[in-house]
VEXFIDREN-284115 format. One record per residue (C-alpha): residue number from 1; chain; x, y, z. Coordinates in nm, 2 decimals, padded with zeros to 4 digits. Layout:
! residues N
ATOM   pos   unit     east    north       up
ATOM   NUM      A        X        Y        Z
...
END
This chain:
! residues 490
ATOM   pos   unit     east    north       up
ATOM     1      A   -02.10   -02.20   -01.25
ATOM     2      A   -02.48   -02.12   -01.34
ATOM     3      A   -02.53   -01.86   -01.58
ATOM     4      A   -02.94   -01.88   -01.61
ATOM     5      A   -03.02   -01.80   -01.94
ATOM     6      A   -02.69   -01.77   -02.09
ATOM     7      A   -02.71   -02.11   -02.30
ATOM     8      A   -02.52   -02.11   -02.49
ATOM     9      A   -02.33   -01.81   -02.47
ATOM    10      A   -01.99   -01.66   -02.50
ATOM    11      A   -01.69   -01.53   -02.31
ATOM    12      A   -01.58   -01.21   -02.45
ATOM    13      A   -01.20   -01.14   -02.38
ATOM    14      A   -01.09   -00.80   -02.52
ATOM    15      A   -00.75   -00.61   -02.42
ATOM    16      A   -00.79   -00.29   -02.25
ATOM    17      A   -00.64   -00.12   -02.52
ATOM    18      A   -00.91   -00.19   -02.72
ATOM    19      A   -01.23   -00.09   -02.49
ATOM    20      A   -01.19    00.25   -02.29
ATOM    21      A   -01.42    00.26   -01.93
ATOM    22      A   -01.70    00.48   -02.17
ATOM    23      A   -01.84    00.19   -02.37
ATOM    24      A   -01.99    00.27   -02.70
ATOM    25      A   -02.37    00.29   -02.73
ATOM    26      A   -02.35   -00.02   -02.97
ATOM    27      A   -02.19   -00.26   -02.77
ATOM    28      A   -02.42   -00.12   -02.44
ATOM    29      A   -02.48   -00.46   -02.37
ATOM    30      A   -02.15   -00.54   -02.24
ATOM    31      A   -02.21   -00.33   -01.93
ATOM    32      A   -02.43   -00.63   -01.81
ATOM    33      A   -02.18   -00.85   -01.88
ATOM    34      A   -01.92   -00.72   -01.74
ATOM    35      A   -01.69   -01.03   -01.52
ATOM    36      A   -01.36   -00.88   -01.43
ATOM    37      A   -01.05   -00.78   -01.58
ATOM    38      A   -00.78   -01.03   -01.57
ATOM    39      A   -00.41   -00.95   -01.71
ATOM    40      A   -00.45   -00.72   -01.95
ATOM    41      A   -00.82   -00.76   -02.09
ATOM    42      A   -01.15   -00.76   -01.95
ATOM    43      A   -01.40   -01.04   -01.96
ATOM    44      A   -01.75   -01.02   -02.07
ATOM    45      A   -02.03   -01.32   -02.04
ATOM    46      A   -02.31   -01.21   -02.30
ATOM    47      A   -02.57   -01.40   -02.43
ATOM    48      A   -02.67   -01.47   -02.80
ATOM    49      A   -02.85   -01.13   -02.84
ATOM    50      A   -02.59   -00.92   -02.71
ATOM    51      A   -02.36   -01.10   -02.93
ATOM    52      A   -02.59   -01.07   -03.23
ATOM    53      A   -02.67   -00.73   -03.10
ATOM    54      A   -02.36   -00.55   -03.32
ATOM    55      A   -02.15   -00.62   -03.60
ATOM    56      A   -01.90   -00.58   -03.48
ATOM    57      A   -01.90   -00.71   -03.10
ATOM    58      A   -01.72   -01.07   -03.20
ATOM    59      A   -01.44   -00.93   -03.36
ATOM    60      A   -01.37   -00.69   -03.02
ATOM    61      A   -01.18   -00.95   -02.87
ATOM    62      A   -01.12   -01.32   -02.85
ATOM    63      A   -01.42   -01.51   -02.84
ATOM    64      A   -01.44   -01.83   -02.63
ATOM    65      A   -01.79   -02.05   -02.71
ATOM    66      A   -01.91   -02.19   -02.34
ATOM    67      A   -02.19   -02.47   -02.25
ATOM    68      A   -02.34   -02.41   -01.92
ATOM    69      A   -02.35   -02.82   -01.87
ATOM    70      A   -01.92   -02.81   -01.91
ATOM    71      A   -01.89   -02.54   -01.69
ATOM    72      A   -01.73   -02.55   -01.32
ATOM    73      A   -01.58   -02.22   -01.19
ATOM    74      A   -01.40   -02.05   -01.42
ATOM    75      A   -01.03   -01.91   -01.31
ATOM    76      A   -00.80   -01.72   -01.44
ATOM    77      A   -00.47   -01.86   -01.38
ATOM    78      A   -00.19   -01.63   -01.53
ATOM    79      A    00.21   -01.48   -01.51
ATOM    80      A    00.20   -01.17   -01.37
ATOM    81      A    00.49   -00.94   -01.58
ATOM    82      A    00.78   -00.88   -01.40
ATOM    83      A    01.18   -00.80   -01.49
ATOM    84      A    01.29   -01.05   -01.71
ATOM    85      A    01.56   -01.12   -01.45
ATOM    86      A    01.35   -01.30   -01.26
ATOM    87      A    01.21   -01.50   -01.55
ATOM    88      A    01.41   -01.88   -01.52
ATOM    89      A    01.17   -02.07   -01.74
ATOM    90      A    00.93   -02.07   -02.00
ATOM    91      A    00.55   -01.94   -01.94
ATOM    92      A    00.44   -02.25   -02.20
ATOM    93      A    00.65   -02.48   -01.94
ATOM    94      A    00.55   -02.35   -01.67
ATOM    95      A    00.15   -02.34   -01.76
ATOM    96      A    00.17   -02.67   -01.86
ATOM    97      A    00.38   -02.79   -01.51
ATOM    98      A    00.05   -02.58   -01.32
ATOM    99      A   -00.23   -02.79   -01.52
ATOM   100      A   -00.05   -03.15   -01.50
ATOM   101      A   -00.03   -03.06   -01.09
ATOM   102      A   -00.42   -02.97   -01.07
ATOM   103      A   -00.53   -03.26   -01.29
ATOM   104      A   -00.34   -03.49   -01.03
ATOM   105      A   -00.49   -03.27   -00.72
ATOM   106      A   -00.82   -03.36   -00.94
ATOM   107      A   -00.73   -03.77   -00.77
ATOM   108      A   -00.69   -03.64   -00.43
ATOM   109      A   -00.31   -03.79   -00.48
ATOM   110      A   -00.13   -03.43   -00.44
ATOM   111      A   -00.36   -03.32   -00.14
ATOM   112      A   -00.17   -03.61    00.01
ATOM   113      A    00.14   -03.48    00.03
ATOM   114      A    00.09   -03.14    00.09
ATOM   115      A    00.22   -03.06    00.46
ATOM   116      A   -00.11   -03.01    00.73
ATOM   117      A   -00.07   -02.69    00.78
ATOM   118      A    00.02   -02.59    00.44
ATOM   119      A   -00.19   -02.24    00.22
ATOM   120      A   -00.50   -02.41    00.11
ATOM   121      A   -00.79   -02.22    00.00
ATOM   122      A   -01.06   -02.28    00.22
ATOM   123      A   -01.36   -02.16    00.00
ATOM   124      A   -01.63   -02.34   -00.18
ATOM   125      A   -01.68   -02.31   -00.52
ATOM   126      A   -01.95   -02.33   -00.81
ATOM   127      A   -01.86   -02.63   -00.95
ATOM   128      A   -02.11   -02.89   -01.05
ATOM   129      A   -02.00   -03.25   -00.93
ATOM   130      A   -01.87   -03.48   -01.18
ATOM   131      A   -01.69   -03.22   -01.35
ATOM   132      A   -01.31   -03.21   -01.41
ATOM   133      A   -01.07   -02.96   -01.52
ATOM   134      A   -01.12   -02.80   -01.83
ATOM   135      A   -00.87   -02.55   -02.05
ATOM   136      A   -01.09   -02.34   -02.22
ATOM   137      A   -00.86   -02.08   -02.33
ATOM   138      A   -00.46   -02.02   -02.36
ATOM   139      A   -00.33   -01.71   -02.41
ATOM   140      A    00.05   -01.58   -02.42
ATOM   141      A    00.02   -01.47   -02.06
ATOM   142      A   -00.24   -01.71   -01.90
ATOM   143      A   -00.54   -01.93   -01.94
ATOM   144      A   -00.92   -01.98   -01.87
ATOM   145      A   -01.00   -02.28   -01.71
ATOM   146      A   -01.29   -02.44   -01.58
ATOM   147      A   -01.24   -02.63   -01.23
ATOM   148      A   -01.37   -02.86   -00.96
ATOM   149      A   -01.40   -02.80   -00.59
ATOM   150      A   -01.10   -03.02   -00.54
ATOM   151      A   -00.93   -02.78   -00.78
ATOM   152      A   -01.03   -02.51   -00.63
ATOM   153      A   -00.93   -02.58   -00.30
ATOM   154      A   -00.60   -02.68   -00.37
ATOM   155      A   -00.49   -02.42   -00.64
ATOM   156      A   -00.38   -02.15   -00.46
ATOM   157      A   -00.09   -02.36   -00.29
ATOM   158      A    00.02   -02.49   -00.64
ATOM   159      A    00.08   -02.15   -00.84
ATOM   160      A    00.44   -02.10   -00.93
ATOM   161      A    00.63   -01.79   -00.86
ATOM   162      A    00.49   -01.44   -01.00
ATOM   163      A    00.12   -01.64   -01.08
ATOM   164      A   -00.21   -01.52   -00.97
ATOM   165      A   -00.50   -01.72   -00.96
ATOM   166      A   -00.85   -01.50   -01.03
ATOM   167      A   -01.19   -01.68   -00.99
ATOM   168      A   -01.48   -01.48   -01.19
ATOM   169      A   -01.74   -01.37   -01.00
ATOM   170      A   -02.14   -01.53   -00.97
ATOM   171      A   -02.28   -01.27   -01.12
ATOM   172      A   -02.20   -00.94   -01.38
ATOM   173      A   -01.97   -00.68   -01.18
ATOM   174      A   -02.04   -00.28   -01.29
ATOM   175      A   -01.85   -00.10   -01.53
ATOM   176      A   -01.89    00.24   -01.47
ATOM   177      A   -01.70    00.54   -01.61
ATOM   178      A   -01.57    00.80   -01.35
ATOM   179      A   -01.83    01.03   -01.33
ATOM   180      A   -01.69    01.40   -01.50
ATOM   181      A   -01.77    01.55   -01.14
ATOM   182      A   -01.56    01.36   -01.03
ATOM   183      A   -01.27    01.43   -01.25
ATOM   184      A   -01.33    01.82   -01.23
ATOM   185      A   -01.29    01.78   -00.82
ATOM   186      A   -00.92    01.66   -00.91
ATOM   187      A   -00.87    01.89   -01.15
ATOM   188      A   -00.93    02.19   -00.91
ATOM   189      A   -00.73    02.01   -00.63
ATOM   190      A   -00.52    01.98   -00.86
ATOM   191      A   -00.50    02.37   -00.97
ATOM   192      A   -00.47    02.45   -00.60
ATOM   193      A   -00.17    02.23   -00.49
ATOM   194      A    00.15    02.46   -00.40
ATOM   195      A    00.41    02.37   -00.12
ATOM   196      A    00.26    02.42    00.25
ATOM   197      A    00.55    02.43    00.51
ATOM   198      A    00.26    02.30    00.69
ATOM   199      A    00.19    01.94    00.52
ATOM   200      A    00.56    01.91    00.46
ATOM   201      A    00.61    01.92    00.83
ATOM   202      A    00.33    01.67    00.87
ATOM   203      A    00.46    01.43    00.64
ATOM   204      A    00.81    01.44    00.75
ATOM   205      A    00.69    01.33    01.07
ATOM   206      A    00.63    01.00    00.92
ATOM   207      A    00.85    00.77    01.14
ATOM   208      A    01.15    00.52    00.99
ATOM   209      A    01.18    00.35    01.31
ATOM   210      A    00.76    00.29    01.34
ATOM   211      A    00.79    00.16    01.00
ATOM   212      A    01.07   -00.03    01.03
ATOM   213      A    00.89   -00.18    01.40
ATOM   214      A    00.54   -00.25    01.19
ATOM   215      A    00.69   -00.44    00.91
ATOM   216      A    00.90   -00.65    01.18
ATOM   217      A    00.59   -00.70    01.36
ATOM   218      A    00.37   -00.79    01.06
ATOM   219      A    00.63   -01.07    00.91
ATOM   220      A    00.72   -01.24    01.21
ATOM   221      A    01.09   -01.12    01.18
ATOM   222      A    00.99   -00.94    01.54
ATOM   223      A    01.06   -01.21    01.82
ATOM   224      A    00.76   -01.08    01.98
ATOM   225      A    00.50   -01.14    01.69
ATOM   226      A    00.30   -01.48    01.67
ATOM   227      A    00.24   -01.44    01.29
ATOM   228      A    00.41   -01.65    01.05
ATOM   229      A    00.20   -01.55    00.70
ATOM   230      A   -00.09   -01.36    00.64
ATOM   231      A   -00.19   -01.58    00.41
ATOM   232      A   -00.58   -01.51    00.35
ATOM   233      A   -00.67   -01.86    00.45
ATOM   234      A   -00.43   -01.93    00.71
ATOM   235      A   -00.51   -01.91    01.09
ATOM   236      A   -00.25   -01.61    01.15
ATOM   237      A   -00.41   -01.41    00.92
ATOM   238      A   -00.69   -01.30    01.16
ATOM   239      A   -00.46   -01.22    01.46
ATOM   240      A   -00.23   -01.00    01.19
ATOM   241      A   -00.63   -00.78    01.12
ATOM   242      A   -00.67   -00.78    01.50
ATOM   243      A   -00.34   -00.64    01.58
ATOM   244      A   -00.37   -00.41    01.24
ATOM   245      A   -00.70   -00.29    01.39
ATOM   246      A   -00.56   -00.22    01.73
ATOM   247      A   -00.31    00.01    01.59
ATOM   248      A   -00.49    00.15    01.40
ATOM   249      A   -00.71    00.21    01.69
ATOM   250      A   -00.41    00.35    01.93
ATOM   251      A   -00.41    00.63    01.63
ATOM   252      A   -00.77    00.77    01.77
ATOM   253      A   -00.97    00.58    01.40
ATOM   254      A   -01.26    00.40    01.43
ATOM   255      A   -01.20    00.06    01.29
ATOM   256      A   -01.38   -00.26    01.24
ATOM   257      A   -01.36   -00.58    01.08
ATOM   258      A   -01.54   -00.67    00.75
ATOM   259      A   -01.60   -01.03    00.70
ATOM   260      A   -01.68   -01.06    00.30
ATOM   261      A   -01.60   -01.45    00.21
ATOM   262      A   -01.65   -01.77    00.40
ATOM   263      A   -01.29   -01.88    00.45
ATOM   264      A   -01.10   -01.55    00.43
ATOM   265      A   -00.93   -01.36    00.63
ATOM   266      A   -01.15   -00.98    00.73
ATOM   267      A   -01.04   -00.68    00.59
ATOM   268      A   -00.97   -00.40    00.85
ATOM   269      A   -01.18   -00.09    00.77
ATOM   270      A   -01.08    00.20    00.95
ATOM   271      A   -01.24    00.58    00.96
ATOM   272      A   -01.12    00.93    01.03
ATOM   273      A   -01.45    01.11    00.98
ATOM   274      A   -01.44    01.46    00.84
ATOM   275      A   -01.47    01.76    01.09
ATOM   276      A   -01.75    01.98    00.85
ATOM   277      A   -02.11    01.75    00.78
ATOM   278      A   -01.98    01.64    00.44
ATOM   279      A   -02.02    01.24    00.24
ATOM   280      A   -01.66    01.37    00.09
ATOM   281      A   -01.45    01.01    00.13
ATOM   282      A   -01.12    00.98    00.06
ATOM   283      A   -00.95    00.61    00.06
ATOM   284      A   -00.65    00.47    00.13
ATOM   285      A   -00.57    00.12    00.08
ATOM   286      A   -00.30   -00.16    00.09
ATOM   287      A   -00.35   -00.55    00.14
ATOM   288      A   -00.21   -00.69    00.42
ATOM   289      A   -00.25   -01.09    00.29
ATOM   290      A    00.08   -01.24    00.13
ATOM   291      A    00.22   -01.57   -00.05
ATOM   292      A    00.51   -01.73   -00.01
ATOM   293      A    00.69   -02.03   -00.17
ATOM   294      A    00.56   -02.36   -00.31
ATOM   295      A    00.47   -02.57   -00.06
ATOM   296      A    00.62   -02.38    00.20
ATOM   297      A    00.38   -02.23    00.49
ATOM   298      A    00.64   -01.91    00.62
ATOM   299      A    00.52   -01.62    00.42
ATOM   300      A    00.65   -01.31    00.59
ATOM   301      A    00.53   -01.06    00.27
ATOM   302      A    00.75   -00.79    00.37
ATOM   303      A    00.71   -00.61    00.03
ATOM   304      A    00.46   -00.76   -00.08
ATOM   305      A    00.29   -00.56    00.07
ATOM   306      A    00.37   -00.53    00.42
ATOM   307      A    00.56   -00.24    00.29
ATOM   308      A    00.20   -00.10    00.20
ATOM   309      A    00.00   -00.19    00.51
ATOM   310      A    00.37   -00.04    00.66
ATOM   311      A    00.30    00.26    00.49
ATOM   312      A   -00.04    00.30    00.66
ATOM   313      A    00.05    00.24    01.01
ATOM   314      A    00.28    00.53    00.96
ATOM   315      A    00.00    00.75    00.80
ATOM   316      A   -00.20    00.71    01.06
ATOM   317      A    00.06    00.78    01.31
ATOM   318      A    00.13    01.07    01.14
ATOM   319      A   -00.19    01.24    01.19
ATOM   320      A   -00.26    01.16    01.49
ATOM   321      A    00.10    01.31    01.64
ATOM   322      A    00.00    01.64    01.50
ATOM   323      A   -00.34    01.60    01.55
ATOM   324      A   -00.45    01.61    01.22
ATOM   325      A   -00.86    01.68    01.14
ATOM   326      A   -00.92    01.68    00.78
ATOM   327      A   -01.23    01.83    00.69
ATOM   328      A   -01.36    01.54    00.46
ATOM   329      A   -01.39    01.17    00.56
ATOM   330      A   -01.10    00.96    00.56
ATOM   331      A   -01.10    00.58    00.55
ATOM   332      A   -00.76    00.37    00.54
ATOM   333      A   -00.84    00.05    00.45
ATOM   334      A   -00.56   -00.28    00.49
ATOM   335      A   -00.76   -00.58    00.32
ATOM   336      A   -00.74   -00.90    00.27
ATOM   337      A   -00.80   -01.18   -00.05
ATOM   338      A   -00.61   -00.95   -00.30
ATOM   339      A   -00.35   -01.24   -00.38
ATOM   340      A   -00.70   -01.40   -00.44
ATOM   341      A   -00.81   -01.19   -00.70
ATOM   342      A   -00.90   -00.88   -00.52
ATOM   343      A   -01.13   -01.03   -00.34
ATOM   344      A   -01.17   -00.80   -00.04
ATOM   345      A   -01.16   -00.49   -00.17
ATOM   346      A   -01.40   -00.58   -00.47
ATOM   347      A   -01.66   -00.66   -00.16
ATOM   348      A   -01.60   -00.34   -00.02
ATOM   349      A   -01.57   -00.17   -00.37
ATOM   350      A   -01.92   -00.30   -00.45
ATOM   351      A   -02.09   -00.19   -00.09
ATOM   352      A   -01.99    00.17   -00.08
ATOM   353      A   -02.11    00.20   -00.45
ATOM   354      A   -02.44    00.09   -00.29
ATOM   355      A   -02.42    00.24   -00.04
ATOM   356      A   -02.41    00.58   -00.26
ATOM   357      A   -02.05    00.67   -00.15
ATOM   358      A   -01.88    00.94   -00.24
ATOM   359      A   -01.55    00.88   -00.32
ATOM   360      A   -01.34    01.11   -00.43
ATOM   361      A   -01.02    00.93   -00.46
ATOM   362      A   -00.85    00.58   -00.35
ATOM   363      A   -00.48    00.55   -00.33
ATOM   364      A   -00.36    00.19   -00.33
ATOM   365      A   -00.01    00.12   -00.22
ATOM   366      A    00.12   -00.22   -00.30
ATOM   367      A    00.50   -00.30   -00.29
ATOM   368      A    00.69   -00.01   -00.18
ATOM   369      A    01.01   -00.11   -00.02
ATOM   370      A    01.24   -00.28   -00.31
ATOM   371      A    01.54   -00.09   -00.45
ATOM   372      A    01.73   -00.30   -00.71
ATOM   373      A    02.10   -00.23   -00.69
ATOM   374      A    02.27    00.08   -00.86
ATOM   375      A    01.85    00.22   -00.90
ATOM   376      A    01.76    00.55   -00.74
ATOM   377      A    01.48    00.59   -00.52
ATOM   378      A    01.14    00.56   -00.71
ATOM   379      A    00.74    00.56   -00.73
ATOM   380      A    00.62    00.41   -01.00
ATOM   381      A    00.24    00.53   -01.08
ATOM   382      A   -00.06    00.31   -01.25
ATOM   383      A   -00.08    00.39   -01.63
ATOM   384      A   -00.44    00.55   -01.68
ATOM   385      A   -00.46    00.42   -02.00
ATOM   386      A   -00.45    00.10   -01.91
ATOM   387      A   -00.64    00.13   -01.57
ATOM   388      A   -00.68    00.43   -01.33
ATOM   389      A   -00.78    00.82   -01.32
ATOM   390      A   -00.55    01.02   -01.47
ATOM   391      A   -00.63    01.32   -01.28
ATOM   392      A   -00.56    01.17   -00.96
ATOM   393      A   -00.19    01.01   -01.10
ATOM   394      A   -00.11    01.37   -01.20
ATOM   395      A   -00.20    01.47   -00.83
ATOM   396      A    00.01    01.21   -00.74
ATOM   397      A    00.30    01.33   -00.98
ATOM   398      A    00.31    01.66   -00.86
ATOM   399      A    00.26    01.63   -00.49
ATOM   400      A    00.58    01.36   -00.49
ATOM   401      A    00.80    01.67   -00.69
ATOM   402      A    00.71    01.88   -00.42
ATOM   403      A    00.71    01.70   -00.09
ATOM   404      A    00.93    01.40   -00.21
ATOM   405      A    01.18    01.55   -00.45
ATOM   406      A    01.42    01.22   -00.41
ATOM   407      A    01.19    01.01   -00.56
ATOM   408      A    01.23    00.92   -00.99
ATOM   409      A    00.87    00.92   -01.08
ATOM   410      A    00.73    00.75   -01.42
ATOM   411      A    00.46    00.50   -01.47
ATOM   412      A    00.38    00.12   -01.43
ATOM   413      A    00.44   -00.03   -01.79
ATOM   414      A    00.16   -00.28   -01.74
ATOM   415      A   -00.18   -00.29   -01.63
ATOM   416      A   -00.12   -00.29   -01.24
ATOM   417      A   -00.43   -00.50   -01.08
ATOM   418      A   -00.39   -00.45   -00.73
ATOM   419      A   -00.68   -00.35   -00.52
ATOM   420      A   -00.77    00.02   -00.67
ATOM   421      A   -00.90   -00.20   -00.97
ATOM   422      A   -01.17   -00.31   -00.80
ATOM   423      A   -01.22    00.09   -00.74
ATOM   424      A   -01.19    00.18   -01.09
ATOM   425      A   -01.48   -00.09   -01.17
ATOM   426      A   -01.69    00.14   -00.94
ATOM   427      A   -01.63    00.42   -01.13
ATOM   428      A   -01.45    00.57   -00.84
ATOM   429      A   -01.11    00.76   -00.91
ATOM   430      A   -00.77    00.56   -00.81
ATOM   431      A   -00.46    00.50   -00.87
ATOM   432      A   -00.19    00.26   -00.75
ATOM   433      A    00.19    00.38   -00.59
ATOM   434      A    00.47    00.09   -00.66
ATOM   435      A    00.83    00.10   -00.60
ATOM   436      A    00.93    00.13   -00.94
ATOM   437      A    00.86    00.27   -01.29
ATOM   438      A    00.90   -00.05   -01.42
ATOM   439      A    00.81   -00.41   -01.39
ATOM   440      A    00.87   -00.56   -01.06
ATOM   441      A    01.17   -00.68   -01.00
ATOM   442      A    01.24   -00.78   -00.63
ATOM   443      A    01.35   -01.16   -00.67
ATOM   444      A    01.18   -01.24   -00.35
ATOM   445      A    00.83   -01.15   -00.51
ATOM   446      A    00.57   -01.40   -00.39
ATOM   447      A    00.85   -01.60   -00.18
ATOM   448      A    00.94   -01.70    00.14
ATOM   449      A    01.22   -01.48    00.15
ATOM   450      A    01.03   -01.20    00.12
ATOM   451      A    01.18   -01.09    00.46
ATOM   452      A    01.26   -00.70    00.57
ATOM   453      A    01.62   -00.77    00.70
ATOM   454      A    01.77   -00.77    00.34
ATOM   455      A    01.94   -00.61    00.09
ATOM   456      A    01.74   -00.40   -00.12
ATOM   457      A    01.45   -00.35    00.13
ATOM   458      A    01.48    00.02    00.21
ATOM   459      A    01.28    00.16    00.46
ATOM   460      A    01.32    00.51    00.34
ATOM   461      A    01.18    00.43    00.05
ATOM   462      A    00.87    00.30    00.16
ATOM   463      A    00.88    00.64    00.37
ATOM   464      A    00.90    00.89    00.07
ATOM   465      A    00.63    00.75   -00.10
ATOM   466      A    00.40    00.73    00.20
ATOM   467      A    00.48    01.07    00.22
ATOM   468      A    00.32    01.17   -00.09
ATOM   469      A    00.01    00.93   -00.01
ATOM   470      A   -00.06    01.16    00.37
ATOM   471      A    00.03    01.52    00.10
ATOM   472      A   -00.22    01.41   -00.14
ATOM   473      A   -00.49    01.39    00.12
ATOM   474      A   -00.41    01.67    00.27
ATOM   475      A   -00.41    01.86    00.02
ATOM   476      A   -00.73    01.70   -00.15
ATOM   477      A   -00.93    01.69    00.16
ATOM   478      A   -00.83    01.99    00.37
ATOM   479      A   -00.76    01.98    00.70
ATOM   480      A   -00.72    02.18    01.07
ATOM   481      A   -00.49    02.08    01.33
ATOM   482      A   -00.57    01.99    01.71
ATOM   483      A   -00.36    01.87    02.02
ATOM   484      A   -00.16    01.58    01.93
ATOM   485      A    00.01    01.35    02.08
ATOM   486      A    00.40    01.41    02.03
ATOM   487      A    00.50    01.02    02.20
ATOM   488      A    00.36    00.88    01.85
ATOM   489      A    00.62    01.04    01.69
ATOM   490      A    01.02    00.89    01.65
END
């Protein structure tokens, strides 16, 4: 990976904690340098000026001393937190299981026994040849490394359970605050929100048995259904966006597909345009790619997150059996590369913020549908301290006590880093819905018995938290109704 310029220079990794979205004026700097957020810091490349540029700016974080010449792609490769019941062995054990199984993929000698049809990533990488992997940093929930093409290519198939792979970007991504226009629109949504007989009607119409035929249809548990994973680099994958786009289609949106990576699957971009002449957007989102087990090529991803992309369908059903026309722009979005890194969504992220969008929310939902034993019914909302718009989350927190009273309510205790990430780095306002308020803890999480037709996979669930997505933008957005179409509905 070339940084011109940048030799040498220095990876800045400082916790989110530490560094709010409104960056001081004497570390400005940093918002040029700006490569991602990964677990729970962000990473900033900076050169020897910016470095030299403050005090203060090397003791921010932990500071990791690169050469351009021993540089491939860098990766982060890390444990995603989850309930410790899931936890069976060491992150130390497993780390160092991961980087003896890429050093031999480094020979060719594991690409040789991996099955033909089995997940690997199809992309190219930045990697200069000759190099080999490197660990340039470990930390207590992950590592930096620096990796070869051959690496590349074969590392999503080796993570273990509850791992995510994230390669940094080419070039500096933006980090820009929410803008305080922004967070006043939310605010006086938020003022305005009372209980409409109305919307609750509307929501209620969201349909148990469309959800239940959707997720079916999406995993391959439906006899019917050709798809086996929607793994972003597998062959299903497309034909799972071309049936996602023709339903979403049926629903009267305009969608399209968005190709954003050589080797990825499209993400499915579909628009209810606003009724008044008005660059208002309001964004829903889920990811409709999966994972399943180690070496295994069935990855049905019924929670995670066809429970989201579920979710949805159902919204858009919704809307258009009552004929729903809200008055500002609407866009659902279901995309793809998020098990990547957030791949997808940081490509669309990035062209609607040149494009001049106005967004005035985005609602990510991503895992909705597990229920542990003896637990009630829950949402669990992205912390805004850690990452998100606290504005929106209290929109969110008050439209569920209204319209989906069954629902336990409290926040993620982590940093989330599903798609509305890639929103936040925008500076557009989001949050993320989850299925619990607390770490996840579904013990089919990133396997391939991550299957609908289980026990703690409750459909009605899934329902009472789409419910409070379709209340939130109808509240936010405003809306008229029109002739529906009643056969949409259960």
């Amino acid at each position: 990976m070339r940084f011109p310029g940048l030799a040498p220079f220095t990876l800045l990794l400082v916790s989110l904690r530490d560094l709010s979205d409104d960056i001081p004026q004497a570390y400005d700097c940093l918002r040029r340098s700006f490569y991602g957020t990964y677990g729970e810091r962000r990473a900033f490349i900076v050169d020897r000026a910016c470095l030299e540029s403050s005090f203060s700016l090397s003791q921010l974080g932990t500071a990791v001393g690169l050469h351009e010449e021993d540089v491939g792609t860098l990766v982060w490769v890390g444990r995603e937190p989850v309930d410790p019941s899931l936890v069976k062995t060491s992150f130390e054990s497993e780390l160092d299981r991961l980087l003896e199984d890429l050093r031999r993929s480094e020979t060719g000698t594991y690409l040789q026994h991996l099955a033909p049809d089995s997940q690997v990533a199809l992309g190219a990488s930045y990697a200069h040849p000759g190099h080999h992997l490197e660990v340039l940093h470990r930390a207590h929930d992950g590592a930096l490394l620096s990796v070869t093409n051959l690496t590349l290519r074969s590392l999503d198939s080796q993570l273990p359970p509850y791992w995510r792979a994230s390669v940094f970007p080419a070039s500096p991504l933006p980090l820009v605050p929410i803008p305080p226009h922004a967070r006043k629109r939310l605010r006086d949504a938020l003022a305005e929100i009372r209980f409409d007989h109305v919307v609750a009607s509307i929501v209620n119409g969201i349909s148990v048995h469309h959800l239940e035929q959707d997720i079916r249809y999406l995993t391959g548990e439906d006899d019917s259904s050709d798809i086996r994973t929607r793994h972003s680099f597998s062959a299903d994958a497309p034909r799972a966006a071309e049936w996602l786009k023709s339903q979403f289609e049926e629903t009267g949106a305009r969608c399209e597909l968005k190709h954003f990576q050589d080797g990825f699957a499209p993400n499915v971009i579909c628009k209810l345009p606003g009724a008044e002449e008005t660059t208002e957007t309001l964004v829903l989102g889920a990811h409709y790619d999966d994972r399943g087990s180690f070496g295994e090529v069935r990855a049905p991803g019924a929670n995670d997150d066809g429970s989201g992309t579920g979710a949805l369908l159902g919204i858009a059903r919704a809307i258009a059996r009552r004929g729903v026309v809200f008055e500002a722009n609407v866009i659902l979005c279901a995309f793809a590369g998020e098990e990547q890194g957030l791949v997808g969504s940081r490509a669309y992220a990035r062209e609607l913020r040149e494009q001049g969008a106005n967004i005035t929310l985005m609602i990510q939902a991503d895992m909705l549908a597990y229920r542990a034993p003896g637990e009630q019914l829950q949402m669990g909302l992205s912390d805004p301290k850690l990452l998100g718009t606290p504005e929106l989350t209290q929109i969110l927190e008050n439209v569920s006590s209204i319209y989906s009273p069954e629902l336990a309510v409290g926040y993620i205790p982590y940093y989330g880093g599903s798609d509305h990430q890639s929103f936040h780095e925008q500076g557009f306002p989001a949050a993320q819905v989850f299925e619990r308020a607390g770490f996840p803890k579904d013990p089919m999480y990133h396997s391939s018995g991550d299957r609908s037709d289980r026990e703690g996979y409750d459909f009605y669930q899934i329902k009472s938290i789409a419910k409070v997505e379709l209340a939130t933008i109808l509240h936010v957005a405003d809306y008229h109704l029109e002739g529906g179409d009643e056969s949409l509905g259960e």
